[in-house]
C-alpha positions, 0 to 999 in steps of 0.5 A, spaced: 509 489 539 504 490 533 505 485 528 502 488 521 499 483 515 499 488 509 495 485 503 496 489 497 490 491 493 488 486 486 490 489 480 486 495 476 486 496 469 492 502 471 497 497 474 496 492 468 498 498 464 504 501 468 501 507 471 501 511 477 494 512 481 496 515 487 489 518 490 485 516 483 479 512 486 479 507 480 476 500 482 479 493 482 479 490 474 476 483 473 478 477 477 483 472 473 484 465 475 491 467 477 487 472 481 483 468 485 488 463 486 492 467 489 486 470 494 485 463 495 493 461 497 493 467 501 487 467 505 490 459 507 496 464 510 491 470 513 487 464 516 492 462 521 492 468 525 486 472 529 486 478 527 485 484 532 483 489 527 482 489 520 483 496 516 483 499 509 484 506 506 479 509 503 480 508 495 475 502 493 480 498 490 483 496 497 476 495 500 474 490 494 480 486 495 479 486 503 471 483 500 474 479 494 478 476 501 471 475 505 472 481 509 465 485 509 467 488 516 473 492 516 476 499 518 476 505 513 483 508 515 485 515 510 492 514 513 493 508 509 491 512 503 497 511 497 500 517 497 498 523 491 502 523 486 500 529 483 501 530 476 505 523 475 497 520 476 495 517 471 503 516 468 509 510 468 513 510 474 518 510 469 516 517 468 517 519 474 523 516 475 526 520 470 524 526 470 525 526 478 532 524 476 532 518 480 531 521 485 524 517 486 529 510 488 534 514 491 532 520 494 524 520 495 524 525 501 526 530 496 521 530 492 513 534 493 509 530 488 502 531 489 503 531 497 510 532 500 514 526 501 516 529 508 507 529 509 507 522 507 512 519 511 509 523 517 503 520 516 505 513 516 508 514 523 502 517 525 499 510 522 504 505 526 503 510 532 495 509 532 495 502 532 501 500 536 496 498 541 494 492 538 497 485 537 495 483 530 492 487 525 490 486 517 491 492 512 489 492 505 493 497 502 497 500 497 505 498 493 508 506 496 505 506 502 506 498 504 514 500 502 514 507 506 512 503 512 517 497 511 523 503 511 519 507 516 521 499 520 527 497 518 531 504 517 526 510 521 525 514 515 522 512 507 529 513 504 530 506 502 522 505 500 523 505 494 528 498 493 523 494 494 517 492 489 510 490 493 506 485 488 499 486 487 495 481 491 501 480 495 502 479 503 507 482 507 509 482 513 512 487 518 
């Protein structure tokens, strides 16, 4: 059985600011002493491991926190891509959260934001399949798609993706 370590890409200027990028390719702002505290904690953890592959999705933020880590050598894999969140990109997931009535914490494959939630579960199971054959594998990602993986493990859908919250410059482990 796989075992996946996820690290969530470093902050950016929007994460600070609260706003949903999605697809929007915008890079990792400066590096805070919190920050490279943290990478130097969490490198500590990585580093007891062997890594068969390591991964990011094609936005730039994930692959300047795979390098900000000392990963230069790395995967570009679009099926980690964060999900598009269509007109919400560039609002607060309050917006969201209201205008979808809730439904974006209860209910997510309901919604069709920039890309369906039903595509975006689908291509999140195509991830898990695709690597299933390696043992560990290192993946620097995004909040919604590391959310939608763990409920995709734990519940064999996304409907519980989004009770969880995935801290930037964090690791979890599925």
């Amino acid at each position: 059985m796989s075992k996946f370590f996820f690290v969530r890409h470093l902050p950016t200027e929007w994460n600070k600011s609260g706003l949903l990028q999605g697809s929007i390719n915008i890079p990792i702002s400066k590096l805070s002493v919190e920050d490279k505290t943290k990478i130097t904690s969490n490198i500590d953890v990585l580093r007891q491991h062997k890594f068969d592959i390591v991964l990011t999705s094609s936005l730039i933020r994930a692959q300047q926190t795979a390098n900000e880590y000392g990963y230069k050598s790395f995967k570009i894999e679009p099926l980690l891509d964060e999900l598009n969140f269509g007109k919400y990109e560039g609002k607060s997931k309050t917006d969201l959260i209201k205008e979808s009535n809730g439904q974006w914490i209860e209910n997510p494959s309901s919604l069709i934001l920039g890309e369906s939630m039903q595509n975006f579960e689908k291509r999140l199971k195509s991830f898990f399949i695709s690597y299933r054959a390696y043992k560990k594998i290192l993946v620097f990602g995004h909040g919604a798609v590391i959310r939608g993986l763990i409920s995709i493990k734990n519940e064999k859908n996304i409907a519980m993706m989004n009770k969880n919250e995935i801290k930037n410059n964090s690791i979890t482990v599925i």
